[in-house]
TORKOL-4160 file (C-alpha; in steps of 0.2 Angstrom, whole numbers, padded with zeros to 4 digits, m for minus):
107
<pt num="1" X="0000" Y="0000" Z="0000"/>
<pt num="2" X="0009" Y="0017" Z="m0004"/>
<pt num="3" X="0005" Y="0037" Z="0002"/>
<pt num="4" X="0000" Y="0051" Z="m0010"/>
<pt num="5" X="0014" Y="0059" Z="m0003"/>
<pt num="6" X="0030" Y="0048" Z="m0001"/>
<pt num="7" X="0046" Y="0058" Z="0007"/>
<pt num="8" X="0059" Y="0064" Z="m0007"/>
<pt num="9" X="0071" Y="0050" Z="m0012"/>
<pt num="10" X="0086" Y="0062" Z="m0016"/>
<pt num="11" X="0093" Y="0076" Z="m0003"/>
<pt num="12" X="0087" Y="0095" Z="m0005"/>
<pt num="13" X="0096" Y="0108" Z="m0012"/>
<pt num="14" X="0101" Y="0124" Z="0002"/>
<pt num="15" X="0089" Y="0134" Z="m0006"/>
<pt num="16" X="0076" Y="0123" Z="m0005"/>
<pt num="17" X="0079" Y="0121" Z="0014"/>
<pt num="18" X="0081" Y="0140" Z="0015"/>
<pt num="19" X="0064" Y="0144" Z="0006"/>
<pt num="20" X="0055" Y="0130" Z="0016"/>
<pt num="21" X="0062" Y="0140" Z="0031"/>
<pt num="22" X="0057" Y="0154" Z="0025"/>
<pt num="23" X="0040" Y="0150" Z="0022"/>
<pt num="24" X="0039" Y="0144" Z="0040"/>
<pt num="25" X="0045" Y="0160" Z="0050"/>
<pt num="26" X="0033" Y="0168" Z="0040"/>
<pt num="27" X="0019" Y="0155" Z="0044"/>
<pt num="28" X="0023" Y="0158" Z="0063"/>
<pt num="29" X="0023" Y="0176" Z="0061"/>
<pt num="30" X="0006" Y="0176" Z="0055"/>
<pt num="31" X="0001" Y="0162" Z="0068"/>
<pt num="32" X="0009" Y="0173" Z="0082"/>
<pt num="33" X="0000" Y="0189" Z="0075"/>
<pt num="34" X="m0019" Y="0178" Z="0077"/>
<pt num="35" X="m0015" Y="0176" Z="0094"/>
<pt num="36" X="m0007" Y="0190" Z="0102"/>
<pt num="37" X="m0013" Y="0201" Z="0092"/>
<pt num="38" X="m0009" Y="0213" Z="0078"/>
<pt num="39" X="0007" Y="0222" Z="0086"/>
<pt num="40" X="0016" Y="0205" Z="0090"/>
<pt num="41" X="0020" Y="0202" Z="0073"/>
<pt num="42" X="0024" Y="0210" Z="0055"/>
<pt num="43" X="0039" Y="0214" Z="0042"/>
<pt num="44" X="0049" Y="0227" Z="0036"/>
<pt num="45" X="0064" Y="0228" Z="0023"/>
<pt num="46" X="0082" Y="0231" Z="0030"/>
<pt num="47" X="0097" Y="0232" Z="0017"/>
<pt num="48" X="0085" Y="0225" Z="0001"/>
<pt num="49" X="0080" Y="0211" Z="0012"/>
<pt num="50" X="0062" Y="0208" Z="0021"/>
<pt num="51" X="0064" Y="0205" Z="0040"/>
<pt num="52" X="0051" Y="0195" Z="0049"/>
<pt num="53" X="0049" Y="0198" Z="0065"/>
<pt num="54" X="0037" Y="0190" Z="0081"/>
<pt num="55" X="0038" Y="0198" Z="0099"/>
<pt num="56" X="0032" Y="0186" Z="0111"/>
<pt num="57" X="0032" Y="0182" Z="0129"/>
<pt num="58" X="0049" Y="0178" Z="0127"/>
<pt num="59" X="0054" Y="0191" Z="0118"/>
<pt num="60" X="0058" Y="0197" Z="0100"/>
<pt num="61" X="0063" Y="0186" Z="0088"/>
<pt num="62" X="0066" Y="0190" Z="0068"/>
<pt num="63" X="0073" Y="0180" Z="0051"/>
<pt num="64" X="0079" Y="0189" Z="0035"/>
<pt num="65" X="0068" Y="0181" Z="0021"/>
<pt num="66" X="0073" Y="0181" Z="0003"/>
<pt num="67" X="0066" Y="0198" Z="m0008"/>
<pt num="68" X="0056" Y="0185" Z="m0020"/>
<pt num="69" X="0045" Y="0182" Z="m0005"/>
<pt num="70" X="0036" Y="0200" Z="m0003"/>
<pt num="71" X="0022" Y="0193" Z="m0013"/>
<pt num="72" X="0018" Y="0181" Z="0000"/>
<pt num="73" X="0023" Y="0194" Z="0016"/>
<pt num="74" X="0008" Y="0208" Z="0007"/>
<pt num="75" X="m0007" Y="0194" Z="0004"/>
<pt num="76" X="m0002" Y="0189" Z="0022"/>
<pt num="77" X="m0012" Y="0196" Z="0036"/>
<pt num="78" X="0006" Y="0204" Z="0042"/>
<pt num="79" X="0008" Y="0221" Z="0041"/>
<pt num="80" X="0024" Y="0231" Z="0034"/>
<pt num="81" X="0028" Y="0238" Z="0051"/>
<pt num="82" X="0043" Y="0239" Z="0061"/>
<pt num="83" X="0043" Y="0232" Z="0079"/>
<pt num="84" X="0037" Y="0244" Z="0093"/>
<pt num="85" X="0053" Y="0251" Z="0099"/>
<pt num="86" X="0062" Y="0243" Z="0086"/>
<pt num="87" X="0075" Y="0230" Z="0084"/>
<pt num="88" X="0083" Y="0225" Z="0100"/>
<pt num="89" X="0098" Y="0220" Z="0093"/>
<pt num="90" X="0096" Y="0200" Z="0099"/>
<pt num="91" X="0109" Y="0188" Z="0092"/>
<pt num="92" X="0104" Y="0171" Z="0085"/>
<pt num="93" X="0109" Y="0165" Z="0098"/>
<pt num="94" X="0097" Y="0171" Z="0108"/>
<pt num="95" X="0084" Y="0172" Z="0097"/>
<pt num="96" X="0086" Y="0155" Z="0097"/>
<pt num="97" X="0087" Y="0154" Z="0115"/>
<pt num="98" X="0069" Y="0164" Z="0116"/>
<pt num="99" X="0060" Y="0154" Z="0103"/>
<pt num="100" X="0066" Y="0138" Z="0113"/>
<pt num="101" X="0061" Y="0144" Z="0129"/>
<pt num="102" X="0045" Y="0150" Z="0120"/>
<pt num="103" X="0042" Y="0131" Z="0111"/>
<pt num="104" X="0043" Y="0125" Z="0128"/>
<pt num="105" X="0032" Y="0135" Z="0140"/>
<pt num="106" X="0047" Y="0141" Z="0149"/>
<pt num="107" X="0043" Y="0159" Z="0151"/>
């Protein structure tokens, strides 16, 4: 008996992983902005690139996304906005820190 979908056979391509990445941070965003709320949640550009970026309990996190994606970013329900008081200049590492503590309840 087989799947409709079977998993790939052959490896992906980086920017294949990238733009699936991509897609998600974008997908959370808009999850993040339909429960907190409209200001928790949005993009703006920075040096030609779109930044999305979520503010949650555990603080702000954001993810350059490839330009090719702005169609997606304006027919989603994010707005073009920078964050309330702006970047607050976290590191991956600690966005990364922030998004675990936020994937786990630990806040």
């Amino acid at each position: 008996m087989g799947t409709d979908n079977p998993p790939p056979t052959d490896e992906k391509l980086p920017d294949e992983v990238y733009h699936d990445r991509n897609l998600l941070a974008i997908a959370f965003a808009r999850a993040i902005r339909l429960t907190w709320g409209p200001n928790t949640a949005g993009w703006y550009w920075h040096d030609g690139w779109p930044v999305v970026w979520v503010d949650t309990p555990t603080g702000q996190k954001s993810w350059h996304v490839t330009p090719d994606l702005e169609d997606i970013l304006e027919r989603s329900s994010l707005q073009q906005t920078d964050p309330e008081g702006g970047y607050d200049g976290h590191s991956r590492t600690l966005k990364n820190c922030r998004l675990a503590r936020y994937i786990t309840g630990a806040y």
